[in-house]
MARSEGU-72506 format. One record per residue (C-alpha): residue number from 1; residue in one letter; y, z, x. Coordinates in steps of 0.02 Angstrom, whole numbers, plus 50000, padded with zeros to 5 digits. Layout:
<pts>
{pt NUM; a; {Y; Z; X}} ...
</pts>
This chain:
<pts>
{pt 1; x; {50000; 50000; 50000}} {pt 2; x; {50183; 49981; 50032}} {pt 3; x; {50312; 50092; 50041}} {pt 4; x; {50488; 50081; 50047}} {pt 5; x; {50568; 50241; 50110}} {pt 6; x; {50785; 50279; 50104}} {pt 7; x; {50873; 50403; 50202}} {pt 8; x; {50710; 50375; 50319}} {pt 9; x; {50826; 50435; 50463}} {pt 10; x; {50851; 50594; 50389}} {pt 11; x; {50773; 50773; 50414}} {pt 12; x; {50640; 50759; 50274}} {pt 13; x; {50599; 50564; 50305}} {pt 14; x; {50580; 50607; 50519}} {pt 15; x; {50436; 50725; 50425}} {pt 16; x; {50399; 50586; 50312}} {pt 17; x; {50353; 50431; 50403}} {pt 18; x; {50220; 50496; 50533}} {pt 19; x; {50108; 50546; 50409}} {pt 20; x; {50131; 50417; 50294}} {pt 21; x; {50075; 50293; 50469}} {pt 22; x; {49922; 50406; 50490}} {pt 23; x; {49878; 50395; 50314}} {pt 24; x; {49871; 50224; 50307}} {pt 25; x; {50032; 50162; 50223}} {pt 26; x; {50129; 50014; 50276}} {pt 27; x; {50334; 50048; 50289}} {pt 28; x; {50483; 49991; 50268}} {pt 29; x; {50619; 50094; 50291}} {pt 30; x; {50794; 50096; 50244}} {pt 31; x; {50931; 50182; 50389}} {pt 32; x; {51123; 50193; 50402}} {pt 33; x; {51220; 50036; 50460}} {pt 34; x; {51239; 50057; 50632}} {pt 35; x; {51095; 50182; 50653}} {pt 36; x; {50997; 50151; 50825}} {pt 37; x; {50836; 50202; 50753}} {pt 38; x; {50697; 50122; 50790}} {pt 39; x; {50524; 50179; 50703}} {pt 40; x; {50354; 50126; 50799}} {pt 41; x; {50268; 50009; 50646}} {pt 42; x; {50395; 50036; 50539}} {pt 43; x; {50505; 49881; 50493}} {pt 44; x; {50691; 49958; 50481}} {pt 45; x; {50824; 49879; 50388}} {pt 46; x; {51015; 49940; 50402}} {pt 47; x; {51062; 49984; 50213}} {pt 48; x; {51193; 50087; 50118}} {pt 49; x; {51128; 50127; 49939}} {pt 50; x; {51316; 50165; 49872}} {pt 51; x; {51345; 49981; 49881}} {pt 52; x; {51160; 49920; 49876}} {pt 53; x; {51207; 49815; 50058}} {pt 54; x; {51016; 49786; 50131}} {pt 55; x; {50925; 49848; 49994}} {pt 56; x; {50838; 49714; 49915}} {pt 57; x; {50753; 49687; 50096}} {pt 58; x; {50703; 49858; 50098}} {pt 59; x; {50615; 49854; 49923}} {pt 60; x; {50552; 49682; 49926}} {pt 61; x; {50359; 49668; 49915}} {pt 62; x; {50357; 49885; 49909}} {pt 63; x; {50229; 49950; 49803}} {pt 64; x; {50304; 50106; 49776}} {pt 65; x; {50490; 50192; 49841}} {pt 66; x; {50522; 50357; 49886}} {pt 67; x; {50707; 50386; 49872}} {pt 68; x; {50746; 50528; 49996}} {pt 69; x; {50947; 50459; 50061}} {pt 70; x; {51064; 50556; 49961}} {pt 71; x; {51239; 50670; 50009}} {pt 72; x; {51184; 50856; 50052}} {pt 73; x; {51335; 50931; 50118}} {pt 74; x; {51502; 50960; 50094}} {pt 75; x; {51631; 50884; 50192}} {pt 76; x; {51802; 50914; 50194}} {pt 77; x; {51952; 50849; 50061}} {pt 78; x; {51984; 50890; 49891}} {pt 79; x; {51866; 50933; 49750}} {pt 80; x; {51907; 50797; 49664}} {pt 81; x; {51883; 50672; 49828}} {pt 82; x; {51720; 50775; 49887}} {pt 83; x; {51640; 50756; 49672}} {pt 84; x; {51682; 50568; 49691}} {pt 85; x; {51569; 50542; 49866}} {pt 86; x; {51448; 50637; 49810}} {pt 87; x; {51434; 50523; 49626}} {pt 88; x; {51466; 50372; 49754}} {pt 89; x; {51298; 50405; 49854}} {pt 90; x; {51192; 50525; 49739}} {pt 91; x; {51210; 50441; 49563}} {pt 92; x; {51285; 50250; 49628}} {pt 93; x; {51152; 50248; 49744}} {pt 94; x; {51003; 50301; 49645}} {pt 95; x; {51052; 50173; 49515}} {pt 96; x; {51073; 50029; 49646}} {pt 97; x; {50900; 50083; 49735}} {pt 98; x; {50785; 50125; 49563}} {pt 99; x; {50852; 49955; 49473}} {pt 100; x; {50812; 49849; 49644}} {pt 101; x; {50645; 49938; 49620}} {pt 102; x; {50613; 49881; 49464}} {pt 103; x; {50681; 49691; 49477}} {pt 104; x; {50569; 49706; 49657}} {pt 105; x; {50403; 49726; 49553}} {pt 106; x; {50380; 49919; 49627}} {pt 107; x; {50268; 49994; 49515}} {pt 108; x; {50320; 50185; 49559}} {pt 109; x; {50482; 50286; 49613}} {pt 110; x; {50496; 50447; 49701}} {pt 111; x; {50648; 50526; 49663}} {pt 112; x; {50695; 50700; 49802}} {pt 113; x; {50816; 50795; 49673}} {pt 114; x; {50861; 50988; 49701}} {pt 115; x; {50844; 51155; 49626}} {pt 116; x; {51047; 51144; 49623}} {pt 117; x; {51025; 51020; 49483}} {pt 118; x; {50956; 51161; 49385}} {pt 119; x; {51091; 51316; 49420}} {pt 120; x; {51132; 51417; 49553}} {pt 121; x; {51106; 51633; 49555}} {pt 122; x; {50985; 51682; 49401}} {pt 123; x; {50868; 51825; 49367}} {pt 124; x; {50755; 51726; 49281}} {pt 125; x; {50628; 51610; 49377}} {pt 126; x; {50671; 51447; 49310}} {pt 127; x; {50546; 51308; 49273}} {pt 128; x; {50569; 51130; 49262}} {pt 129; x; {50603; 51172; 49061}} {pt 130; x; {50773; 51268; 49089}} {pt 131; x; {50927; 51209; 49037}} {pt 132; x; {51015; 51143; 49146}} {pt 133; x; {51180; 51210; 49229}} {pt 134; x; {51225; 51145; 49406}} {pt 135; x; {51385; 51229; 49459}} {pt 136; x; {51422; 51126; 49656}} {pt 137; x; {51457; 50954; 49672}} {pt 138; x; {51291; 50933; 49742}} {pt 139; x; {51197; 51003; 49609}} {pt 140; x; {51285; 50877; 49467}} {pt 141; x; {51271; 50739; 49547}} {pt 142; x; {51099; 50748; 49578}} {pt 143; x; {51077; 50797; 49409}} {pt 144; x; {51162; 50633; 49352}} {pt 145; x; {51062; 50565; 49461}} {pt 146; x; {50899; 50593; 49383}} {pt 147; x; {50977; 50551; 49209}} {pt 148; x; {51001; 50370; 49285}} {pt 149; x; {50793; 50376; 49366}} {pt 150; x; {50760; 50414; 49159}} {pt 151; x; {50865; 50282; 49099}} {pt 152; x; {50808; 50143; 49226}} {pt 153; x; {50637; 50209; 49198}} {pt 154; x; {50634; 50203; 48996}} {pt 155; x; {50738; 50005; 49029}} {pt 156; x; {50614; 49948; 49149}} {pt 157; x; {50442; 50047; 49130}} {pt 158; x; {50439; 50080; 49313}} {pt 159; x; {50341; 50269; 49336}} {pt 160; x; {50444; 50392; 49413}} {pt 161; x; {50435; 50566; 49489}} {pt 162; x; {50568; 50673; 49504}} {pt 163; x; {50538; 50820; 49641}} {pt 164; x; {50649; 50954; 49628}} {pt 165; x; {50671; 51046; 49800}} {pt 166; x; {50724; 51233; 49852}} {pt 167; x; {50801; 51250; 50008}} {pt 168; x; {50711; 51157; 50144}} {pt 169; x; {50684; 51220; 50325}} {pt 170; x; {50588; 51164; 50468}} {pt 171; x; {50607; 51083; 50647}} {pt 172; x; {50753; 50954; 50662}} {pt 173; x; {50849; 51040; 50510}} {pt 174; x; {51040; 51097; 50541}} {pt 175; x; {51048; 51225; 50393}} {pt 176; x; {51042; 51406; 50378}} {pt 177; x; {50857; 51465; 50453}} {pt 178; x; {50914; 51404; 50630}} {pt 179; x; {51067; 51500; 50604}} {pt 180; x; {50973; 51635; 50580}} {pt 181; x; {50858; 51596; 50735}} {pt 182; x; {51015; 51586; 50844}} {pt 183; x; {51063; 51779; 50768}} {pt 184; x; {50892; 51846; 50814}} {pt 185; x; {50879; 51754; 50974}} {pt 186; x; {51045; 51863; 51041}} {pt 187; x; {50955; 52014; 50988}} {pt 188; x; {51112; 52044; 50857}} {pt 189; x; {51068; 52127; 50667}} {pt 190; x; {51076; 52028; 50522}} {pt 191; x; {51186; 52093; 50375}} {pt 192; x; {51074; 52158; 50231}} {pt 193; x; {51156; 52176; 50088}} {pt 194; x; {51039; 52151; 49948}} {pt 195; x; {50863; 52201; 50008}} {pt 196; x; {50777; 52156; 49871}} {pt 197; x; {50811; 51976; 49850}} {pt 198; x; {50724; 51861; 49839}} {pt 199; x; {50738; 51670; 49856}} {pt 200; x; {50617; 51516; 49837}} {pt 201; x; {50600; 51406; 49995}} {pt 202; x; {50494; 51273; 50038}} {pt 203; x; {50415; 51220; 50227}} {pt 204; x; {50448; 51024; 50265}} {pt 205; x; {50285; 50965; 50296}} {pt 206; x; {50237; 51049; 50137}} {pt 207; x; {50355; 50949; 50060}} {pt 208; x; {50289; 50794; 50158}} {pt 209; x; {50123; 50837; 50079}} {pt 210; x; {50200; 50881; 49905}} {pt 211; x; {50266; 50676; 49923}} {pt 212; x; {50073; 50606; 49982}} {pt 213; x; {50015; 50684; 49821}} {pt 214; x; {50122; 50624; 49716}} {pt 215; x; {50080; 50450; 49802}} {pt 216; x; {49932; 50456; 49750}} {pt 217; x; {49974; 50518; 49585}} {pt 218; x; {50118; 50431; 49482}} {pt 219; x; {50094; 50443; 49308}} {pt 220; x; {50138; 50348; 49172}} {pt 221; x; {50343; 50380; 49124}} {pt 222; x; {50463; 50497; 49189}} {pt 223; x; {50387; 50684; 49277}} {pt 224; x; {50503; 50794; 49341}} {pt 225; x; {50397; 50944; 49455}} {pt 226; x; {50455; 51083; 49581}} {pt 227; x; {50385; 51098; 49740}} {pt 228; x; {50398; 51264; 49826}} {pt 229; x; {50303; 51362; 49971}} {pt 230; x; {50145; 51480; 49920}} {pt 231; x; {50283; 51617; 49881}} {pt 232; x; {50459; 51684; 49874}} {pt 233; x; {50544; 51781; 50017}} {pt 234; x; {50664; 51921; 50042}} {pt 235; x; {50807; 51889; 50180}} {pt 236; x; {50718; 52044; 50263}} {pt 237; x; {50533; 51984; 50264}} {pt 238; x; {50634; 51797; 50344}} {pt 239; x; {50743; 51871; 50471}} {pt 240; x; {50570; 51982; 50515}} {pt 241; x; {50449; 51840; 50517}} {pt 242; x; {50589; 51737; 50652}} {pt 243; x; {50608; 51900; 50745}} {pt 244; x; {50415; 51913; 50772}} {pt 245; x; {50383; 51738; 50824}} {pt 246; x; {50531; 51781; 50969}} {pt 247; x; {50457; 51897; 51014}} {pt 248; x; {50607; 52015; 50959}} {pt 249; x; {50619; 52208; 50842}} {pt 250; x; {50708; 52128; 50679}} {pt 251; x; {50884; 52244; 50655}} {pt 252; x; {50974; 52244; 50476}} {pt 253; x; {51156; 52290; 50475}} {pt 254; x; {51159; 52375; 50291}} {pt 255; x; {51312; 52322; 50212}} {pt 256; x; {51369; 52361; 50018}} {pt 257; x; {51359; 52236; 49877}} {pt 258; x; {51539; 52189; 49849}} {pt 259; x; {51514; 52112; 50044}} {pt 260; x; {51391; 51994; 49977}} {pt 261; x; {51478; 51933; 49833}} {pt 262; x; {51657; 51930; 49911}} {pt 263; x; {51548; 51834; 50049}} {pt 264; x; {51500; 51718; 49897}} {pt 265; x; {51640; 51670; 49843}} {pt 266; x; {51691; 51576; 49988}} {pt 267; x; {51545; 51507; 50055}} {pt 268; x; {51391; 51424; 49975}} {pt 269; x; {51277; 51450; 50142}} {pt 270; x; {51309; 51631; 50133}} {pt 271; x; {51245; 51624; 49958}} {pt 272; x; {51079; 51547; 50006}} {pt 273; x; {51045; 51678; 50112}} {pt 274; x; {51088; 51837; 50047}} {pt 275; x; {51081; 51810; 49871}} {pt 276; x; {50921; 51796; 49754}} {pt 277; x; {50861; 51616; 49666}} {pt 278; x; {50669; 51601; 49591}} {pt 279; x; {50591; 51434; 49527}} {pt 280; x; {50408; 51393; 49466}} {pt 281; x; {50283; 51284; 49550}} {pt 282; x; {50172; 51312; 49429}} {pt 283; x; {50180; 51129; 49357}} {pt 284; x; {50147; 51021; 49487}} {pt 285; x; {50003; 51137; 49543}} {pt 286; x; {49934; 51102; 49341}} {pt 287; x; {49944; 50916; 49330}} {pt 288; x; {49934; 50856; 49524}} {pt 289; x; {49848; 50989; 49583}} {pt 290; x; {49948; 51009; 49743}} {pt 291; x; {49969; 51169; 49818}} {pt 292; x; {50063; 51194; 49997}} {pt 293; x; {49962; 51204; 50139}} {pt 294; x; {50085; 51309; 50259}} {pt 295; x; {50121; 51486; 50249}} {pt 296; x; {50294; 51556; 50296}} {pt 297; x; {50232; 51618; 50456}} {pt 298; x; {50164; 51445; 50492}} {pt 299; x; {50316; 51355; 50444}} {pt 300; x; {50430; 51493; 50521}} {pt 301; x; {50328; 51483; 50704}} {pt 302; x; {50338; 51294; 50722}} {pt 303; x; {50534; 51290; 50677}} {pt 304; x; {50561; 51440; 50820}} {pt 305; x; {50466; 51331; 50947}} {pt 306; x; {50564; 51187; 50893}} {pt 307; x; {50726; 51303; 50912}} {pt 308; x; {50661; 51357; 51087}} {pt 309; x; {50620; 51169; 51152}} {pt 310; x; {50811; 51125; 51061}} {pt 311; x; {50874; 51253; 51174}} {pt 312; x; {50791; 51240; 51348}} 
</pts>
């Protein structure tokens, strides 16, 4: 089979591809204009999905997509300027990507959405049923976006799967765990303020293998699932399982609760840290039967030996 891969330069899609070669799969994959990249049996093409330059190449004679390019983070400018990127790539892009799909002859369409989509902070652990209320940038315009997968999906008939994702963390990613490994490598205690949080997460390569099942699983319509690791995690049991693999006593700086939401208010990566969010795998593991095949600790030691190779 054939697959067409965006955003294959990207943290999740350097995770991606190798497993996809071992497995069998023939690729094409879709970088950023200008991008150096250059895959081992992969046939790269230079695309931008906002303005659908370079992607019928990509998709022509793909069997099946898997839509990974999208605008994580938050750049400077206004709100108004930083909603309008994010629409241009997230929702502009899907649409320009899932219709080539369709008018291609690609029989499935994997769709990497976010937890965001669904809310941010809740004491409930929310399942792919919840109503949605996405309160970033990020998290509406990936909603949107998987409003437009439905819609081409329901025009066209093309199946599509729509993964929802926690926060992701692993080797090569820029985010907040190897923040955190850079804290415990200087020996320095992390601020505690809410010990009992707890937060859904999810490995990459159990994402990666969260995608090959899917792959090999695209039902008829539109199915929206959450992928997630085995379980949830407190900032402690985190900051203890990075300390360990360093080789380092974890120290927690207790701090009150007003910190932490003061702390919240200005910054969205503080949130994902210290503050508590809960979703349901329980789907995916019901109809695919896919359940993650790394523990924290695994996940956790390979990103510190990634940090420590990064570092040397």
């Amino acid at each position: 089979m054939r697959v067409a891969i965006t955003g294959a330069s990207g943290f999740i899609g350097s995770h991606l591809i190798p497993v996809l070669l071992s497995a069998g799969y023939s690729l094409t994959a879709a970088v950023e204009i200008g991008s150096k990249e250059d895959i081992p049996n992969v046939h790269i093409i230079p695309a931008d999905v906002s303005n659908g330059y370079g992607i019928p190449a990509v998709l022509t004679g793909a069997e099946l997509v898997v839509h990974l390019a999208a605008r994580n983070h938050v750049l400077k400018g206004s709100a108004k300027d930083s909603m309008d990127e994010y629409r241009r790539v997230n929702v502009v892009g899907t649409r320009n990507v899932i219709k080539e799909a369709s008018d291609c002859g690609a029989k499935g369409f994997i769709h990497i959405s976010t937890v965001k989509a669904m809310g941010e902070e809740d004491d409930r652990i929310l399942t792919e049923d919840v109503t949605c209320d996405p309160q970033t940038p990020y998290g509406i315009s990936k909603l949107e976006s998987e409003k437009v997968v439905r819609e081409e999906a329901a025009r066209s008939g093309i199946r599509a799967i729509i993964l929802r994702l926690p926060m992701v963390y692993g080797p090569r990613n820029k985010g907040n765990l190897p923040r955190m490994i850079r804290w415990a490598d200087r020996g320095l205690p992390f601020p505690l303020f809410r010990p009992d949080n707890l937060r859904s997460m999810i490995y990459v390569e159990n994402v990666v293998a969260g995608i090959l099942a899917t792959i090999k699983n695209v039902p008829e319509g539109v199915s929206t699932y959450i992928l997630k690791d085995r379980e949830d995690y407190s900032t402690r049991v985190v900051y203890s399982a990075i300390c360990r693999e360093l080789g380092k006593p974890p120290r927690f700086l207790p701090l009150p609760a007003i910190a932490m939401k003061l702390g919240g208010m200005f910054s969205e990566d503080f949130r994902k840290v210290t503050g508590s969010l809960r979703v349901s795998s329980s789907k995916v593991e019901k109809e695919i039967g896919f359940f993650p095949p790394f523990s924290l600790e695994e996940g956790i030691a390979r990103t510190v030996q990634w940090y420590k190779r990064s570092v040397q």
